[in-house]
N, C-alpha and C positions, 0 to 999 in steps of 0.2 A: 198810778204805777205802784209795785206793792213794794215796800219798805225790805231791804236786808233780812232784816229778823223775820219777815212772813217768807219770805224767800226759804230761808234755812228751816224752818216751820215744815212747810210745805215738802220740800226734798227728804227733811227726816221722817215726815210719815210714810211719802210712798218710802224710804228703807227699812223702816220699820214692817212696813206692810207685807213689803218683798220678804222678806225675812218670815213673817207668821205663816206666808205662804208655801213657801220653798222649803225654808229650813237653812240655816249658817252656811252653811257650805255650797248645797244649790244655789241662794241667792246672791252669793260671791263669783259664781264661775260660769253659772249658766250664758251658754250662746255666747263662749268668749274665751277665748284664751290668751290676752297680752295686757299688761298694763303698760300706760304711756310710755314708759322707757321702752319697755321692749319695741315697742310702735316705731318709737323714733330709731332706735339699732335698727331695725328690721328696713325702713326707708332711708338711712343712712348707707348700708353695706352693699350697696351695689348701685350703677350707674343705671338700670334698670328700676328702681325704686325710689330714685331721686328726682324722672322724668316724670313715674305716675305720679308723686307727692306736686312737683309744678304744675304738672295737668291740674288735677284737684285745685291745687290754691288759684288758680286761674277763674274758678266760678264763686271767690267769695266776695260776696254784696253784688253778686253780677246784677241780682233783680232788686236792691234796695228800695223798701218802703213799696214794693209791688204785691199784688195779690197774683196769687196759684191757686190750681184745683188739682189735686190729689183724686184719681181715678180708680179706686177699688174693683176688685172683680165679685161682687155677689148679686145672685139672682135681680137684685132690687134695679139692674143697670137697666135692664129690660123694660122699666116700668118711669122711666126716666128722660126726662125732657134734654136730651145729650146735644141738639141743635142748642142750646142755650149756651155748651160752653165751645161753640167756635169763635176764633179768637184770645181766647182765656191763652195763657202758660199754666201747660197741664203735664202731672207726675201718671206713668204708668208702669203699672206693675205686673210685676211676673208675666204671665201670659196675655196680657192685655190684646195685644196686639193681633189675636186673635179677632174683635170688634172694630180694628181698624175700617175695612169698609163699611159698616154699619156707620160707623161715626164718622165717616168722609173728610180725617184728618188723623195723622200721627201725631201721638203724644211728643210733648217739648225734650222730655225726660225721659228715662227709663230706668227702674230698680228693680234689681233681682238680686236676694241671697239665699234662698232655701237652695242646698246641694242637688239634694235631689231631682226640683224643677230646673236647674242649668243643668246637669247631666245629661237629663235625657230631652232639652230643647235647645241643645249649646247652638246646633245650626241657626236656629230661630232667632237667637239672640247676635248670634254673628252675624249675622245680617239686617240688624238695626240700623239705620242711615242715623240716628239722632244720640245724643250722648247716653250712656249707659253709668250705670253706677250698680258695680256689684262687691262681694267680699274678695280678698286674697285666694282663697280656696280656688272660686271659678278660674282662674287663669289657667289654669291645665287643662281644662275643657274649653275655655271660649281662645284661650291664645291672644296675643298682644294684637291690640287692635287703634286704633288714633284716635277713636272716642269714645275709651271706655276708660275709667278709672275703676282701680282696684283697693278698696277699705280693708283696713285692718280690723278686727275682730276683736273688740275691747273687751276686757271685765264687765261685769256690772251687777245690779242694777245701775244704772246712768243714763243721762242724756247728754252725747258727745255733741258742744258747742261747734268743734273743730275739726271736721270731718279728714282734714290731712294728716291726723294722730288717730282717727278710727273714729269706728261706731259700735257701740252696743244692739245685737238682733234686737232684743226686745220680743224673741217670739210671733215677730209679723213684720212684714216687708214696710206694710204701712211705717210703722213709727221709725224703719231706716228713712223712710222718705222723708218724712218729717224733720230726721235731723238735716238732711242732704240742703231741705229748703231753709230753713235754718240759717245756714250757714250761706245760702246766697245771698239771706239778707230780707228775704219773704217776709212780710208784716202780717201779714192776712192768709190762714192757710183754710179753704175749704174742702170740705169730703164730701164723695160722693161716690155710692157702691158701697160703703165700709158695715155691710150687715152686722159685720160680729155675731153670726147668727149660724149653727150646722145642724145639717139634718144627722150626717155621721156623728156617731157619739164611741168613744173609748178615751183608753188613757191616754195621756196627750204626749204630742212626740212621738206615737209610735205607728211604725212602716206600715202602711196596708197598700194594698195593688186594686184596684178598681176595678168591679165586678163587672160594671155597664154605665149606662148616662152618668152624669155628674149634676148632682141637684143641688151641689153648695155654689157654684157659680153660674154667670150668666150664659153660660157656652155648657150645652150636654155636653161637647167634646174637649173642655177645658180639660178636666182628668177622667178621660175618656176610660174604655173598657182594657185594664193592661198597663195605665200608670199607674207608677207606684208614689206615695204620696204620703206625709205625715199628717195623723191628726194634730188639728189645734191644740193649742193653749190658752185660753182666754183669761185665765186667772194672772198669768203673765204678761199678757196684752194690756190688761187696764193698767196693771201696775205702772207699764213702760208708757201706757197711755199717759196717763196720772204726771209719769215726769216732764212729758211734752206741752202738758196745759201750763202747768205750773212753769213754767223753762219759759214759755212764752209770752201768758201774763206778767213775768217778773219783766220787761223788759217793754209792756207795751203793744205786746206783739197777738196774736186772738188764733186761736184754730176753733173753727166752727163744723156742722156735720150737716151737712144738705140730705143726706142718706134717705130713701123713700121707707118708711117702717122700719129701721135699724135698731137692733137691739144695743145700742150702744150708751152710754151716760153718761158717760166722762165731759164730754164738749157741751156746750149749747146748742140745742137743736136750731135750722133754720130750715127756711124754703127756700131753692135753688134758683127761682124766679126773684124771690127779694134781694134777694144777697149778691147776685148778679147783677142785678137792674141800673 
């Protein structure tokens, strides 16, 4: 287990990092607008905000010292031994659910924060039978629902221990997951789908509307022809990646990446066959 001082090590560089990256000011506020206080007014002032903060604290250590799979949507699913993880407690995201019958099981979980993909899939998401985990924002689009909790939207760079005080985006739904499992207590998180990989290339963050097929994810009609949809970030991903290895080593805890060809580095690569077995 890694000692205090590599602890604080480790979290100063990724802010350091964030910071070479961003710049002072974006690395302070990017994908966030509240620090803990505000968190806690915000889930204090009404009886409305009290019930989704108990909802929330109802899933912490629910899966202690268990392992999860973390289900990504890039092309790589397709190419993916996915009969391996029935059984498993599994995180899906954004549009996942789209490969439901392919995978001949609903995810355990569900996360969504990009605005955009809950805008225009709010139906989709209202009608998830399995717990949802999305930001404060969606509530106006998906409407109060029994088993959806609503995350506050922290400052950061960070990785929120605490998900009843919020999360930091971090630029990708992934690393909300991460915190989500985190916080039930998850020891062992593995990935799979997590390409880190796009054929669309721009500046990142910014709005485009989709010409035809979708060749970033497993589904052409994931961001079909007529979604509108932000490009990546990935310089902010490792970053927020970075905080979630470190976050979880320090405690004992391993996030690993099954991912078939995943551009990714952050994790220890494994096979989804071994690691499963």
């Amino acid at each position: 287990m890694a000692s205090t001082s590599d602890q604080r090590e480790g979290l100063s560089f990724s802010r350091r990092a964030a910071t070479a990256v961003l710049g002072e000011t974006k690395a302070r506020r990017l994908a966030g607008y509240k620090t803990d206080l505000d968190a806690l007014r915000t889930n204090k002032l009404s009886r409305e905000g009290r019930l989704n903060v108990q909802q929330i604290e109802s899933f912490r250590n629910k899966h202690l010292g268990e392992r999860c799979v973390i289900i990504g949507n890039g092309p790589s699913l397709n190419n993916t031994n996915l009969d391996l993880l029935r059984g498993e407690t599994t995180f899906g995201l954004n549009r996942i659910y789209l490969m439901f019958e392919k995978l001949g099981f609903t995810t355990s979980y569900h996360t969504v924060i990009n605005q955009l993909v809950v805008e225009q899939c709010a139906e989709d998401f209202s009608n998830l039978q399995g717990p949802l985990f999305t930001t404060l924002p969606s509530r106006a689009h998906i409407g109060e629902r029994p088993n959806t909790s609503f995350l506050n939207k922290l400052v950061g760079p960070r990785f929120s221990k605490d998900i009843s005080h919020g999360i930091w985006e971090g630029a990708t739904v992934t690393f909300a997951a991460m915190q989500v499992a985190y916080y039930m207590g998850f020891t062992e998180v593995v990935l799979v789908g997590v390409d880190h990989s796009f054929v669309s290339k721009g500046p990142a963050h910014k709005q485009v509307e989709s010409a035809g097929a979708d060749p970033n994810h497993f589904d052409p009609n994931y961001f079909g022809k007529g979604f509108k949809w932000q490009l990546p970030d990935l310089d902010t991903s490792e970053i927020a990646y970075e905080l979630a290895r470190e976050t979880y080593n320090a405690v004992g805890r391993s996030i690993v990446d099954a991912t078939v060809d995943g551009k990714l580095t952050v994790f220890p690569k494994v096979r989804l066959e071994d690691v499963l077995r």
